[in-house]
Steps between C-alpha positions, in 0.01 A plus 500: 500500500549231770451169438218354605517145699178286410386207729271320577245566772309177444221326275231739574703839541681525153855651529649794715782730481779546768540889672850464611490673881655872474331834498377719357318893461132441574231769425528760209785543278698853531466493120103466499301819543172282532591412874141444740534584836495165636791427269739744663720485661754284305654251756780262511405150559657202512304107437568158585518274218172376365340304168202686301229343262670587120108620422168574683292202589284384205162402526598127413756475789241665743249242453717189583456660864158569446446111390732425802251677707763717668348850306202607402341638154610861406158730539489596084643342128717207526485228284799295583428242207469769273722767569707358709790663445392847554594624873226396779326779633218623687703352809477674826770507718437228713470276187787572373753487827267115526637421159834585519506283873319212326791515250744515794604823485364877512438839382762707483586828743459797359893594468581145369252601222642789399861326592432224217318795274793764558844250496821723645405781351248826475261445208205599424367225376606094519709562119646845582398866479312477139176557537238184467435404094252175421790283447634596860180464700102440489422881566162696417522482133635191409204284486283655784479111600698226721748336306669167586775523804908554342384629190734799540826354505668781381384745808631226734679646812848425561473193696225344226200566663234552244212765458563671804392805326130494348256160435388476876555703778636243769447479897766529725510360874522857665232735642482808350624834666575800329789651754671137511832584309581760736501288823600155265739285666811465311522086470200316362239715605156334489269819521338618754312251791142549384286682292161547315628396115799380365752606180465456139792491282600521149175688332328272233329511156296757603730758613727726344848569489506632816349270720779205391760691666735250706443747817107520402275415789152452521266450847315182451155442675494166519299359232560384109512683267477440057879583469627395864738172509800391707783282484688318797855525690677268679826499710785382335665180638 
């Protein structure tokens, strides 16, 4: 496994992970036979070096902004004071891309995702091919519940990134489009120009094994969700 490079992203952001630029096989693994359509075809591409949030955005986290006045309450359950280290959700889109630029940064692309979830290789899954146990991720069956963000270290993806797989289900910056990998340029592609809802990534507590596939895609509309979080990206300088 790679080493993972920790730093700091500032007071109110917790710590990140470096994704080294390089590239990479996008879409579904040759060895999985659970492959979606939108998944296919597999595609070289390369990224530009970027930082990641370690973990999803916890509820405690999300409401400095909120008491900054820069975002606005998530529509259902949050109790910050409470549980506040449990991933923030029931964030639409639009309050998640304002968090991440209120932290000075933003929500990942869709390939740097799967980039920072995926590493050189052509896993499955963030920690290899072995399929999902409770000790690996939050998956249906393993609480049925939220749990708090980087509780999973051991199903860690092979630049550190944490819970990728399972907890929340995390926006991404792209629109969605289900013929995108074949017309995908081959350099930091940023998804197509427009669109009616936007990707989901990484499956959460309430899916199963299947849906926390690193290639795994899900069409977003654009509202929150009980197991939909995010986390934020940032060019590396």
């Amino acid at each position: 496994m790679l080493v993972a490079a920790v730093a700091a992203c500032g007071d109110n952001q917790g710590a990140a992970v470096h994704i080294p630029a390089g590239a990479f096989m996008m879409g579904c693994s040759a060895s999985d036979t659970r492959c979606e359509s939108d998944e296919l075809p597999a595609h070289r591409v390369s990224v530009r070096a970027f930082d990641l949030d370690r973990d999803e955005v916890d509820q405690a986290s999300y409401d400095e902004c909120v008491h900054a006045g820069d975002c606005t309450l998530p529509s259902g359950t949050y109790d910050p004071g409470g549980t506040g280290d449990l991933p923030v959700v029931f964030v639409d889109w639009d309050q998640a891309a304002s968090y991440c630029a209120w932290a000075g940064q933003r929500l990942p692309t869709e390939a740097e995702w799967e980039r920072a979830a995926r590493g050189n290789g052509a896993f499955i899954y963030p920690w290899g091919n072995a399929e999902p146990t409770c000790e690996l991720a939050n998956v249906f069956g393993c609480g049925d519940a939220l749990q708090p963000v980087g509780g999973h270290p051991l199903g860690e993806s092979p630049f550190g990134a944490r819970d990728l797989a399972g907890n929340a289900m995390e926006w991404v910056a792209d629109w969605y489009d289900a013929a995108y990998y074949a017309t995908s340029p081959a350099s930091d592609p940023t998804g197509p120009d427009s669109g009616a809802e936007r990707v989901k990534r990484g499956g959460s507590y309430m899916g199963d094994v299947d849906t926390v596939r690193v290639s795994n895609r899900v069409v977003g509309f654009l509202v929150g969700l009980p197991n939909l979080g995010f986390r934020c990206a940032r060019d590396a300088k």
